[in-house]
N, CA, C and O atoms as a GROMACS GRO file, in nm:
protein
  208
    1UNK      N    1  10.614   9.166   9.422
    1UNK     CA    2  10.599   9.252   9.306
    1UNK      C    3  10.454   9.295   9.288
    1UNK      O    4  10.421   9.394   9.224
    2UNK      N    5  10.353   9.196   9.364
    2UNK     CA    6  10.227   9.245   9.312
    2UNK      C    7  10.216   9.379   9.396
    2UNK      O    8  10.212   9.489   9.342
    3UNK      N    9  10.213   9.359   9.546
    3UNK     CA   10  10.149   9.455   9.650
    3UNK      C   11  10.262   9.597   9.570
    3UNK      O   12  10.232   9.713   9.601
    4UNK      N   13  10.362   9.579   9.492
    4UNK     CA   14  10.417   9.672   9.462
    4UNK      C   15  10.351   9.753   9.344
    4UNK      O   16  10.357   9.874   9.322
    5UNK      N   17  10.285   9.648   9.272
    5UNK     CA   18  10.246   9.734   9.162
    5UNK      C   19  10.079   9.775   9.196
    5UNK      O   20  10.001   9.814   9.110
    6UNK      N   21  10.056   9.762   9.296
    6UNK     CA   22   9.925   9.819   9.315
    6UNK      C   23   9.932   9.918   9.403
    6UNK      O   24   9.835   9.992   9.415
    7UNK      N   25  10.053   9.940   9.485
    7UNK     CA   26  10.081  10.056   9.559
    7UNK      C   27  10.083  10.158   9.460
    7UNK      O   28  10.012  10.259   9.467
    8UNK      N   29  10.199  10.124   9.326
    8UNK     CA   30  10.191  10.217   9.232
    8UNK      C   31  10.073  10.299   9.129
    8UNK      O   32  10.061  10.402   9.062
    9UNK      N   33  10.001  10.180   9.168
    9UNK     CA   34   9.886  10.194   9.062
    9UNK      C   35   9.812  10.336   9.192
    9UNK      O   36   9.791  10.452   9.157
   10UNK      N   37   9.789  10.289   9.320
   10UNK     CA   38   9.729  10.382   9.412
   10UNK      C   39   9.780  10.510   9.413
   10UNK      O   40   9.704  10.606   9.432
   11UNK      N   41   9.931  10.530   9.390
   11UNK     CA   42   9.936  10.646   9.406
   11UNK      C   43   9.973  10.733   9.267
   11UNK      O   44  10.013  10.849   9.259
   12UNK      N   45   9.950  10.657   9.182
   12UNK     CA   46  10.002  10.735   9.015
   12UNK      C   47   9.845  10.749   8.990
   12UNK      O   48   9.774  10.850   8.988
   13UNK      N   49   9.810  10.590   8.967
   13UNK     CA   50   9.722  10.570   8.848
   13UNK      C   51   9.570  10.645   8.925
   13UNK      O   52   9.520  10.751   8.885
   14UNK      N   53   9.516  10.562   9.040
   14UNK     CA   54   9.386  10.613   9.134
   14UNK      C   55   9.357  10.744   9.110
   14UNK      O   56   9.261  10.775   9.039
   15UNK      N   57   9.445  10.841   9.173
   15UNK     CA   58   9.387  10.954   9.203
   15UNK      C   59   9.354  11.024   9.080
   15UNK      O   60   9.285  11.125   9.091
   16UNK      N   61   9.402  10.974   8.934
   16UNK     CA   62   9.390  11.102   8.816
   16UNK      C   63   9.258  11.003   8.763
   16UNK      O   64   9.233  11.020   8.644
   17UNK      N   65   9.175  10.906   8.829
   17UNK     CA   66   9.068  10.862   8.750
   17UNK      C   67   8.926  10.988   8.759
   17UNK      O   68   8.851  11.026   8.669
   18UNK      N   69   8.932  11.017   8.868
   18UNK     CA   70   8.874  11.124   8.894
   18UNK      C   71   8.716  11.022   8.965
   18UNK      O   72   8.611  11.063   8.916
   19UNK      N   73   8.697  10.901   9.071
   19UNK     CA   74   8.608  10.817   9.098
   19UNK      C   75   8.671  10.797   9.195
   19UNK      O   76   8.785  10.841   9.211
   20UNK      N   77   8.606  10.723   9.283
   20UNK     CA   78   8.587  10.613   9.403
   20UNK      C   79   8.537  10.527   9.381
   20UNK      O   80   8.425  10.516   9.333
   21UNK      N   81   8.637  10.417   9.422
   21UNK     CA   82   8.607  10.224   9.455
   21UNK      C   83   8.504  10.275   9.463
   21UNK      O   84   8.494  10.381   9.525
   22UNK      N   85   8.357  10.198   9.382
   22UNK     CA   86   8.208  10.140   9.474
   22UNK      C   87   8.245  10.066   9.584
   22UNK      O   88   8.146  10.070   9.657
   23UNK      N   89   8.328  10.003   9.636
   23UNK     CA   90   8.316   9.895   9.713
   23UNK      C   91   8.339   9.955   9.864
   23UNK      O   92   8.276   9.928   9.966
   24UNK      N   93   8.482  10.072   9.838
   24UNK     CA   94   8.455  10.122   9.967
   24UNK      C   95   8.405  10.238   9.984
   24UNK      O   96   8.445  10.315  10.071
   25UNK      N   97   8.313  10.263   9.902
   25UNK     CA   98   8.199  10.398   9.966
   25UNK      C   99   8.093  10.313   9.978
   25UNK      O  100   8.047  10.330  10.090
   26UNK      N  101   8.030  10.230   9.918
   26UNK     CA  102   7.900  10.132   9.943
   26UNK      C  103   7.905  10.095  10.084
   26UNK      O  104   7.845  10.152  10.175
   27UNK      N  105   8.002   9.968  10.094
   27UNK     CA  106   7.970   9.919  10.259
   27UNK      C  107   8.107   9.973  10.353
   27UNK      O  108   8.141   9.926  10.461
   28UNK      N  109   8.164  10.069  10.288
   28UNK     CA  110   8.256  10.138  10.380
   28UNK      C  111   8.394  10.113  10.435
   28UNK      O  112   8.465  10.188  10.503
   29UNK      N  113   8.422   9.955  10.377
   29UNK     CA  114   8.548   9.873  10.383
   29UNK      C  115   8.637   9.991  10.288
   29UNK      O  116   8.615  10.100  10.235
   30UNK      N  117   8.757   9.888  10.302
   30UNK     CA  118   8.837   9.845  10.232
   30UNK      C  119   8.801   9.903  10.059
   30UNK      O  120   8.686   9.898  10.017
   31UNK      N  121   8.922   9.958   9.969
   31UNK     CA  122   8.919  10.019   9.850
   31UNK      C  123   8.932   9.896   9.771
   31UNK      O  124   8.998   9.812   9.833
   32UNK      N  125   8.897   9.860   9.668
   32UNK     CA  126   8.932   9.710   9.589
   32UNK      C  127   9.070   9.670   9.621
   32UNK      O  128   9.100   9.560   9.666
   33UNK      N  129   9.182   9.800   9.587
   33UNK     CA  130   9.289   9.772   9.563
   33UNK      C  131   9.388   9.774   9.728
   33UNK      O  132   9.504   9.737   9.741
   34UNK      N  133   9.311   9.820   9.821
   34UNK     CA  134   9.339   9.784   9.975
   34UNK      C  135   9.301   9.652  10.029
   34UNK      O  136   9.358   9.594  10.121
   35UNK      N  137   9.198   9.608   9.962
   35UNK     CA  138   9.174   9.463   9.982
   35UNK      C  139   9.262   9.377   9.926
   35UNK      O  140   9.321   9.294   9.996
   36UNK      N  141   9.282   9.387   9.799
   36UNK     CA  142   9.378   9.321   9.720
   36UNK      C  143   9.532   9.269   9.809
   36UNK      O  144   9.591   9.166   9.842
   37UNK      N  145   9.544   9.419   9.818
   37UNK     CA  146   9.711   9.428   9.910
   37UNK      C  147   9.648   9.355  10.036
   37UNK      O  148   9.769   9.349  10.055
   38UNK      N  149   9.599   9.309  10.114
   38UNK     CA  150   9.582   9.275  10.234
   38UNK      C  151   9.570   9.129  10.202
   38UNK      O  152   9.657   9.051  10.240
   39UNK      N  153   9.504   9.104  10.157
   39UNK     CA  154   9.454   8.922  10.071
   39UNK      C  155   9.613   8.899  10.029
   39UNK      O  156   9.662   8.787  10.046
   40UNK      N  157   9.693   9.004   9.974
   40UNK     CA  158   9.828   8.922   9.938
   40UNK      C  159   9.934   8.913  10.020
   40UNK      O  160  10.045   8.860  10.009
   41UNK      N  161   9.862   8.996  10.131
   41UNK     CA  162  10.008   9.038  10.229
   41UNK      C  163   9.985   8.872  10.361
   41UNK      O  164  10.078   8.835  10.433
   42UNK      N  165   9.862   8.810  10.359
   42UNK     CA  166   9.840   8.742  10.474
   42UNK      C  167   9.826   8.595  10.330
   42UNK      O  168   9.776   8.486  10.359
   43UNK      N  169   9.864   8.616  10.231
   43UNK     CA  170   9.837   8.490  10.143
   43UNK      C  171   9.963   8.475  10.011
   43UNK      O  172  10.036   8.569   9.980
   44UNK      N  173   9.965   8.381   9.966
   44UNK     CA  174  10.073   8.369   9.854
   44UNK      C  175   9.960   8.435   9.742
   44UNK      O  176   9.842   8.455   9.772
   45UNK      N  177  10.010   8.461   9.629
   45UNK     CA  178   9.954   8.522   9.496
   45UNK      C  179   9.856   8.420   9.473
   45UNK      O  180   9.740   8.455   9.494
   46UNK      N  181   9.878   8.295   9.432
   46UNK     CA  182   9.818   8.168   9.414
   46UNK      C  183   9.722   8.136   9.471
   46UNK      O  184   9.630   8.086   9.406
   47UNK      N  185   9.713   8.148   9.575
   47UNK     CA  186   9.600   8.100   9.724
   47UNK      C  187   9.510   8.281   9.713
   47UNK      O  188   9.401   8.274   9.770
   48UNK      N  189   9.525   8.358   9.682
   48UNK     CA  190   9.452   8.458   9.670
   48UNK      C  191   9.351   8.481   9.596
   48UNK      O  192   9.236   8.518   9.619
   49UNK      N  193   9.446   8.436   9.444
   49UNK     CA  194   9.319   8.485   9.360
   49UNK      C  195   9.258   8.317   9.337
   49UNK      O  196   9.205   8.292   9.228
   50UNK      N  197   9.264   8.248   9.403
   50UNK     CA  198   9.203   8.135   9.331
   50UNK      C  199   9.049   8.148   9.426
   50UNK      O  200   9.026   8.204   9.534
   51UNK      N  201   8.946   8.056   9.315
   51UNK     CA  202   8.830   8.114   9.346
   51UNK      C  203   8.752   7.983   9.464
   51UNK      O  204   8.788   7.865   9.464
   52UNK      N  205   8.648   8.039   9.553
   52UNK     CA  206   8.606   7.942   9.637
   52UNK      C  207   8.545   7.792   9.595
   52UNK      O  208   8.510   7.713   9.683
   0.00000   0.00000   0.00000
């Protein structure tokens, strides 16, 4: 449900902010919310956001 609601968020919510992630125009990665989906797709929800 998450990677689902951030797909949604990418293609509803993103484009009408009228900005770009800092994160991927700075060092050229990954969009916050492409990172996000990737961290959840190779991890459980739990093991993702928990902190180092």
């Amino acid at each position: 449900m998450a990677i689902e609601s951030i797909t949604a968020y990418q293609k509803y919510i993103s484009p009408s902010k009228g900005f770009c992630c800092s994160h991927r125009l700075l060092p050229g990665g990954d969009s916050c919310s492409n990172y996000v989906k990737r961290m959840l797709s190779e991890q459980k929800l739990h093991e993702a956001v928990q902190s180092p």
